[in-house]
C-alpha positions as CSV (number, residue, x, y, z in Angstrom):
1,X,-19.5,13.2,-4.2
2,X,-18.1,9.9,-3.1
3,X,-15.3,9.4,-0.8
4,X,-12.1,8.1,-2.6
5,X,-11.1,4.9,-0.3
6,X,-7.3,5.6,-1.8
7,X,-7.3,8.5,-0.3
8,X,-8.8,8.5,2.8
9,X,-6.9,5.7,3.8
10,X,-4.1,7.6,2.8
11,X,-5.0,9.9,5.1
12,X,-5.7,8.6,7.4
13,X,-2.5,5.9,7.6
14,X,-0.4,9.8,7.3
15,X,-2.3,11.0,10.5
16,X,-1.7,7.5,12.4
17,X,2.0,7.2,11.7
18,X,2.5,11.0,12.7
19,X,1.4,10.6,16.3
20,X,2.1,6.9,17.2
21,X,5.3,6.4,18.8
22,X,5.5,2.6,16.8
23,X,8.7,2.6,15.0
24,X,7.4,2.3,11.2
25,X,9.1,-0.4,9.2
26,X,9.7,2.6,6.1
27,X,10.0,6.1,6.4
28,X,6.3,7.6,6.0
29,X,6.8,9.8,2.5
30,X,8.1,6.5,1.0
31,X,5.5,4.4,2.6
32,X,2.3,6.9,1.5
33,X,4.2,6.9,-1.8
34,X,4.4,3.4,-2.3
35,X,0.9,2.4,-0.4
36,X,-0.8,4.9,-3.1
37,X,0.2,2.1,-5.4
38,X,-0.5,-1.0,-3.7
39,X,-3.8,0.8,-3.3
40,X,-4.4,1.3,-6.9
41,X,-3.3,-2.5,-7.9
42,X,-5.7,-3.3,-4.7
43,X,-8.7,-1.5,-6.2
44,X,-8.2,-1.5,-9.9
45,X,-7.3,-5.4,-10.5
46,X,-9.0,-6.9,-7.1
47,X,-11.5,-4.9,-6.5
48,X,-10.6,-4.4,-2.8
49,X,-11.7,-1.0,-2.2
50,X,-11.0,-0.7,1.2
51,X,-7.8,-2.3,2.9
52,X,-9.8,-3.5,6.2
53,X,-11.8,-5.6,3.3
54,X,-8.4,-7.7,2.8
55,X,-9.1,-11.3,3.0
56,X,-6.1,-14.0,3.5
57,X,-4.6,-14.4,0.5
58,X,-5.2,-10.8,-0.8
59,X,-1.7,-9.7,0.0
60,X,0.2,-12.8,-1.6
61,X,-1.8,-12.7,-4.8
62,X,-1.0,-8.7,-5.1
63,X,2.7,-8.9,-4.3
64,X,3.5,-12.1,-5.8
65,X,1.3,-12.0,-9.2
66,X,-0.2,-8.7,-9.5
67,X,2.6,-6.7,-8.7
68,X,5.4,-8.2,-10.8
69,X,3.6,-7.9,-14.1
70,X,1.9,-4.3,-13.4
71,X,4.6,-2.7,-12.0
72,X,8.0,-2.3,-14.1
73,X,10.7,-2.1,-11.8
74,X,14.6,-1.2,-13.2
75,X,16.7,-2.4,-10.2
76,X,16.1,-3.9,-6.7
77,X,16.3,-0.8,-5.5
78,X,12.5,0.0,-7.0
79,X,11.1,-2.2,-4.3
80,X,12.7,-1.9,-1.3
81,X,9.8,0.7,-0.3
82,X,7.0,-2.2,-1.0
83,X,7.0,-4.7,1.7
84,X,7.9,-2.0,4.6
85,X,5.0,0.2,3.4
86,X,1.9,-2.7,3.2
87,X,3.8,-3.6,6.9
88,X,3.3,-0.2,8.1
89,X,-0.5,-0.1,7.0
């Protein structure tokens, strides 16, 4: 069975920010949260698979475009987790 990139990265972005001694930009449940999604819009409407993939660009068109008109969002407070998370990754 093939490895789910989601997932692994996941994973393995979970293991990194429990032993480095950076200061994350977000607080690690919210930022593995949040990435989960990024990671889905990544893969599902760019085809980006895995985030070491990213080309320039890749982040503007998913948190300018893609972003606003997948993700429904009630108050400001439903993206304060975003840009801190993709930082952190």
């Amino acid at each position: 069975m093939a490895r789910n990139p989601v997932d692994a990265t996941l994973k393995a972005f979970t293991r990194w920010a429990k032993n480095t001694t950076q200061v994350l930009s977000g607080d690690l449940h919210a930022d593995v949260r949040e990435l989960r999604l990024v990671l889905d819009l990544l893969r599902n409407h760019l085809g980006i698979e895995d985030p070491a993939a990213l080309r320039p660009g890749d982040l503007g068109e998913l948190l300018l475009r893609l972003y606003p008109r997948e993700v429904t969002v009630l108050d400001a407070e439903g993206t304060a987790d975003t840009v801190p998370a993709v930082r952190d990754l």
